[in-house]
N, C-alpha and C positions, 0 to 999 in steps of 0.2 A: 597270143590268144586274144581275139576281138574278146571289148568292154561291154557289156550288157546293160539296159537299165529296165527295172520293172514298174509296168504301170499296173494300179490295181485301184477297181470301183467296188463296193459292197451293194448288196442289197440287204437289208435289216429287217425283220420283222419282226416286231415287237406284238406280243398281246397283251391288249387293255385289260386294266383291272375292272371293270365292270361287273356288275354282281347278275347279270343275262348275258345272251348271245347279241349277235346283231342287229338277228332277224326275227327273232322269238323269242320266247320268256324261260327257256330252258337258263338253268345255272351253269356258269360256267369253273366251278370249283373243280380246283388240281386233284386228281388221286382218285376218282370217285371208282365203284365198278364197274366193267366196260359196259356202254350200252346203257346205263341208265339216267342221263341226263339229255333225251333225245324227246322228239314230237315229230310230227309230220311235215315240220317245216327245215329241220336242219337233216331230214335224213331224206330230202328230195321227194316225197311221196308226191301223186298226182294232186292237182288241185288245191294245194296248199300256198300262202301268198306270203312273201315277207314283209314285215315291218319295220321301217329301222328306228335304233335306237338313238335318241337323242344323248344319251353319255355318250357314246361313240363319235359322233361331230367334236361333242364339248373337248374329250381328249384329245383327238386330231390335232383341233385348231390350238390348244395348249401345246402342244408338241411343235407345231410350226411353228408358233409365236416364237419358243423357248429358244429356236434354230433359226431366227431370222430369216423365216419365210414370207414369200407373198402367200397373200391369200385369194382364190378364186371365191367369187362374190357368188358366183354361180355353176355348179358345180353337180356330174349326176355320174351313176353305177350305169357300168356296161359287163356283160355278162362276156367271161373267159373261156371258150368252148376245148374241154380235151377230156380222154376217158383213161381213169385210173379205179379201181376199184375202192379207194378212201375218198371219192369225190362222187356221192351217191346222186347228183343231181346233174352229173355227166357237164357240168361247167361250174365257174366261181365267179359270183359276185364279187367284181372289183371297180379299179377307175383307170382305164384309160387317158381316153381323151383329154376330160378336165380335170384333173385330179387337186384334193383340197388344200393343198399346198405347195410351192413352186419358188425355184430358185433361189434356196437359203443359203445358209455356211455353219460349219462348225469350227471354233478356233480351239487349236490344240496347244499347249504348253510342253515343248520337246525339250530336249538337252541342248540343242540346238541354237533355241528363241520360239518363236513362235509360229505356228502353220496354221492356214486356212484350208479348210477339205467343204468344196462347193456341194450343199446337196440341190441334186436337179429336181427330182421331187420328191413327197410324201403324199400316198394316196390309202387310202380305205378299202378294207376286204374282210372277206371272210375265210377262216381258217377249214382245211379241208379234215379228216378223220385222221384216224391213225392204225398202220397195218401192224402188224405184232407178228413176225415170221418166228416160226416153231421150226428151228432147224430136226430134232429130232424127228418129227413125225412129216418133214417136207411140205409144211403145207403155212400159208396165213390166215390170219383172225384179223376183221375190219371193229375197230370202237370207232364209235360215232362220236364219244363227248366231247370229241374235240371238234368238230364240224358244228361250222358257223360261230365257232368264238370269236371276238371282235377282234381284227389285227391295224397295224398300220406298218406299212414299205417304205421306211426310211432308202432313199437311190440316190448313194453320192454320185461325184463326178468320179473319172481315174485321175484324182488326183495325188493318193498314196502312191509312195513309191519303196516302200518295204515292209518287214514284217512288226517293225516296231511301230510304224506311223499308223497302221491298221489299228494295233493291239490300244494306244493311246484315243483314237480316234473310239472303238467299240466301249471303250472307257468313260468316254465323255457323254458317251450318247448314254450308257448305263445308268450313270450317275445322273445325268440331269432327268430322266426317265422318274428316275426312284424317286427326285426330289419334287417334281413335277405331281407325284401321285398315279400319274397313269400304268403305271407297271410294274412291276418288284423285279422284271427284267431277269430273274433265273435260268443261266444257260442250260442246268442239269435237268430244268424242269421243260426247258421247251418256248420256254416265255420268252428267251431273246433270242432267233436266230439267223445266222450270218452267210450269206452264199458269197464266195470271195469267186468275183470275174479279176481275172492276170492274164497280161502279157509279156511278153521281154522284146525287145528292139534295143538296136546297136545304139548305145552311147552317143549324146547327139542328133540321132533321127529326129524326126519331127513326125513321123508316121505312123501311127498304131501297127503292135503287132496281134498275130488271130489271137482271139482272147479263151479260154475258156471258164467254166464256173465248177467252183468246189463246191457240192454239199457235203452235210452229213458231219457238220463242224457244232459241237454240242461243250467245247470250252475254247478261253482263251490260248490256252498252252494247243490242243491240238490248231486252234486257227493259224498261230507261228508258224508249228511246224508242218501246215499242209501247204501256206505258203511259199516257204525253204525247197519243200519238196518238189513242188509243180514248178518253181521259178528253175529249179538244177534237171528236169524231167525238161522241159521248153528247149533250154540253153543247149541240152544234149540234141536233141533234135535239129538244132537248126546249125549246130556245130558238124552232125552228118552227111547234112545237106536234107534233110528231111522237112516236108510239111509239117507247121502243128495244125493240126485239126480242133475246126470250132467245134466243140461236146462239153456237155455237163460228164463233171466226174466225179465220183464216191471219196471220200479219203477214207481209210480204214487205219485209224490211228496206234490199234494194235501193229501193223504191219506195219504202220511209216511207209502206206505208199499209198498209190488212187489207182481207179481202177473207172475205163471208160462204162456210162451207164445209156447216155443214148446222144445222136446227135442237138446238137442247139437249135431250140429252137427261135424263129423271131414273132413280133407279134402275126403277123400276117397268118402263121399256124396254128393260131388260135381262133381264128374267124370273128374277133370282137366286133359286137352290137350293143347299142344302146339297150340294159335292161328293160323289158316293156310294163313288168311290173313295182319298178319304184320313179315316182315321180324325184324332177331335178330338184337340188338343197337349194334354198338359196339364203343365205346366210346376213345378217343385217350386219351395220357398222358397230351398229350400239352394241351388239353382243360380242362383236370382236375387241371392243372396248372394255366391255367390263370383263371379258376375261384376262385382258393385259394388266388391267387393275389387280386382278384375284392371283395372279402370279406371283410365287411366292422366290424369295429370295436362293439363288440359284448357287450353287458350291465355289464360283470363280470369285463371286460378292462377299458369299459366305468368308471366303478365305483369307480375304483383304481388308474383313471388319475384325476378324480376329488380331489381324496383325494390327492394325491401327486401334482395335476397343481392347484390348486384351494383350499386347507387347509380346504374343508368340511371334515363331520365327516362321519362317515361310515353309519349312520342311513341318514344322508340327502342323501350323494351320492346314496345311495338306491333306497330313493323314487324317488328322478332324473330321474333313470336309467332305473327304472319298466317297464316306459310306453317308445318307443321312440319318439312316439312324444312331450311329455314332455319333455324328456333331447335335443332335438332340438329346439325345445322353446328357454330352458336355456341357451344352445349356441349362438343364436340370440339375446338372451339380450343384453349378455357381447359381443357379434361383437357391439352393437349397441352402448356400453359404459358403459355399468350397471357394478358394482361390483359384483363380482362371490358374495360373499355371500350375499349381498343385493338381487340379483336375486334370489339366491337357500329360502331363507327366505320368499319371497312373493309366490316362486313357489310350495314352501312344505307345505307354510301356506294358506293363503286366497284365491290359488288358486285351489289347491285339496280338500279345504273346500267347495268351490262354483260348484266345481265339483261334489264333491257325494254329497250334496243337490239337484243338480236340474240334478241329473243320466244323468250325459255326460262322457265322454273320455276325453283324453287332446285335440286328433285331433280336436274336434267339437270346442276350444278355438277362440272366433270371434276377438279378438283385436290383435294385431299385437306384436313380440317383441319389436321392437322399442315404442310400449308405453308406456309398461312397463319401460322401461328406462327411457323416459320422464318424469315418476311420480316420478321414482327413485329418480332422477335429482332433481327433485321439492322439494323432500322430506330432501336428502342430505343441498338441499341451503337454508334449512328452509321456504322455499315458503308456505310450507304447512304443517301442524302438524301430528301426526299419523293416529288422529281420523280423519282428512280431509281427509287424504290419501286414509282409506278405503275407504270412502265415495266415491271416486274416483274411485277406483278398484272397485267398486260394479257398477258404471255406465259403466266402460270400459269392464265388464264380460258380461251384460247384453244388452249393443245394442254399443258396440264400440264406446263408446265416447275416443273423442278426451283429453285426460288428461290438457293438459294447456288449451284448448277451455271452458272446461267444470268449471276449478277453475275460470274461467274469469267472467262465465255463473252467477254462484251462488255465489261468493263471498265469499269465502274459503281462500283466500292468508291469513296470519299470521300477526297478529297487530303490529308492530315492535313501536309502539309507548310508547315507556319509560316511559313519562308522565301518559300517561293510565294505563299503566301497574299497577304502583304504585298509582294510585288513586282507580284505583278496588282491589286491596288488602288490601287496607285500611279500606273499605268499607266493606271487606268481614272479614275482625279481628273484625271490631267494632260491626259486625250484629250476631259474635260468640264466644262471652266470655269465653261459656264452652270451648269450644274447643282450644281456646289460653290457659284457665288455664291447659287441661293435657296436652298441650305440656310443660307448665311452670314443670309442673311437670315429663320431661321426656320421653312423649310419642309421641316418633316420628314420628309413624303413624296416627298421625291427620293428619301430612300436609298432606297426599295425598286427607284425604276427604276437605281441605282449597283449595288444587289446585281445586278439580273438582268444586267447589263453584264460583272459578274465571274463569274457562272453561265456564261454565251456565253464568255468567252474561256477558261474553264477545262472550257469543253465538258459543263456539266453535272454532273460532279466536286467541286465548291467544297461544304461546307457552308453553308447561307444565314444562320444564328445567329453563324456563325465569320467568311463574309467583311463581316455587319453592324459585326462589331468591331473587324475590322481598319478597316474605312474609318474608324469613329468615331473608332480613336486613330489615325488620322492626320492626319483632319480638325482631332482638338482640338490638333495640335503648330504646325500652320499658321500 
């Protein structure tokens, strides 16, 4: 069987956080009810003029800067002409020609080493509505609140060549997005999405094969596997002797499969012209300066001050780094007094655990840095053992309790009492024979099942280092 290799470009579009449209003053808050965050300028009405907004450039050119783009100094909107019924002004303000950004790169950190995925541009637009199809009553509903929210088209090169290189790469653009400010980037919500252009050609080639574009990819897991699917749909086809055909296609991720929605088009089927109602940007040095200034440290920096300020390992500073509001977390610890690695430990461990069990983010984190600390604190002065600790952290996850409030509450502080100590190990030798004779015999992995026997009768209270040595020096007086 001929070897395949798949080339694949994305197009991203990402919506700015902005607190208006692009063109008007409508708000652009997620969730609203349909239809009520509209005017006569986002719902195409006659006579109606845009205006743009200046946060809309400022994020652009922070987004190029962040991706090592040029920047056009001079730069204007040309209008996208095609009729769909969520596009109530029968075209889209976008950028063609000059568009505000050009000829970047994004560097990827793979298993591998390291990859470079060229973006060819980013340019500015405006987001069209949204159709709501009512399968029971066969029929759609148009919301407009989504029309004219500010977008930007991240356009790599095809320089991916699988499903992992994509999934890294949407990764990278996510995260420097968030850190960046301009977007919270939510696949579920709409804010980041991805139309994957693939082709497949013989192992070797040097010549593009016909490509097509997936829509209708709204997570990471379905973007894998519509790529999996179209890369093994291509291969069959061209393994029959069959044409693939240029078309945009659906993936339908229930079904794990695509399904054709109409042919590709190129620009030419758009009739793009200079928009005649917005004059060209034209952007000064000074302001592309100071926003290189105003750029804030980005997760690849982040990750390598950690490991140089802070002696974590490159696997934690990682996961730190991912999200930012988790590496702001982690900073808020250690202001508040926490040990960098005591904090990176509960933040890598029991709190990203408590996270993807109950599918949150870090933002969505209800307790405060400074509790974290507090526990820390409790934990370091022995106030409380480990198993208390979680115990702790699972009430502070779950409704913000107060850490010292709460060990007060239930009776958690650590038995410091010597006396006890050694009269419950005693008690726990004499109730297990077997188990003193294989340690007589060497085996030193009883004691941990002898500690958790004086854990159990001291109800969890015992230190586990303290009741290790009471059993030791009783065992050695034997």
């Amino acid at each position: 069987m001929k070897q395949y290799e798949t080339v694949i470009g994305l197009e991203v579009h990402v919506e700015l956080a902005t607190r208006t449209k692009i063109f008007c003053g409508c708000r652009t808050d997620f969730g609203a009810a349909p239809n009520t965050h509209v005017c006569p300028v986002c719902t195409g009405m006659p006579g109606s003029l845009p205006v743009l907004n200046r946060k809309v450039v400022e994020f652009a050119l922070r987004a190029g800067l962040a991706l090592n783009c040029e920047i056009n100094r001079y730069c204007k909107f040309d209008r996208k002409n095609y009729f769909y019924p969520d596009n109530p002004q029968n075209y889209q303000i976008s950028q063609l020609y000059l568009p505000i950004c050009h000829d970047g790169y994004a560097e990827l950190d793979l298993p591998n080493g390291k990859k470079r995925v060229g973006i060819h541009e980013i340019h500015m637009e405006e987001d069209a509505g949204k159709l709501v199809h009512d399968e029971w009553t066969d029929s759609s509903l148009v919301d407009y609140n989504r029309s004219g929210v500010p977008l930007i088209e991240i356009v790599s090169e095809p320089d991916m060549r699988s499903a992992e290189e994509v999934i890294a790469y949407l990764e990278h653009l996510q995260s420097t997005m968030r850190y960046l400010g301009v977007s919270d980037c939510r696949l579920q919500e709409g804010s980041m999405r991805a139309d994957v252009n693939l082709s497949v050609r013989e192992a070797g080639s040097k010549t593009y094969g016909t490509r097509t574009e997936m829509k209708n990819l709204n997570s990471l897991k379905a973007i894998a596997r519509a790529i999996e699917g179209e890369r093994e749909r291509q291969i069959e086809l061209l393994e029959e002797g069959r044409p693939v055909v240029q078309e945009t296609r659906r993936w339908d991720d229930n079904k794990e499969s695509s399904h054709a929605m109409r042919s590709k088009e190129d620009a030419k089927d758009y009739r793009y012209f200079p928009d005649p109602d917005l004059p060209p940007i034209r952007i000064p040095d000074a302001w592309i300066e100071q926003i290189k200034a105003d750029l804030p440290e980005l997760k690849e920096a982040k990750a390598a001050r950690y490991q140089s300020e802070y002696g974590l390992s490159a696997y934690d500073a990682g996961l730190l780094t991912a999200d930012k509001a988790l590496a702001e977390f982690f900073e808020g610890t250690i202001a508040a007094g926490a040990a960098p690695k005591k904090a990176a430990n509960w933040l890598t461990g029991e709190t990203l655990r408590l996270l993807k069990e109950s599918e949150q983010e870090a933002s969505s984190i209800r307790f405060a840095p400074e509790s974290l600390a507090k526990l820390i604190g409790l934990a370091e002065r022995g106030v409380v053992n480990n198993r208390s600790a979680k115990e702790v952290f699972a009430a502070m996850f779950a409704e913000n309790a107060d850490p010292e409030a709460y060990v007060e509450a239930h009776g958690l502080k650590v038995e410091n009492d010597a006396g006890l100590l050694a009269e419950t190990a005693k008690r726990v030798l004499d109730a297990n024979p077997k188990a003193v004779a294989e340690y007589r015999e060497g085996k030193e992995k009883v004691l941990g099942f002898l500690v958790g026997q004086i854990m159990r009768e001291m109800h969890g209270k015992a230190d586990p280092a303290q009741a290790n040595e009471a059993l030791r020096n009783l065992l050695s007086k034997q």
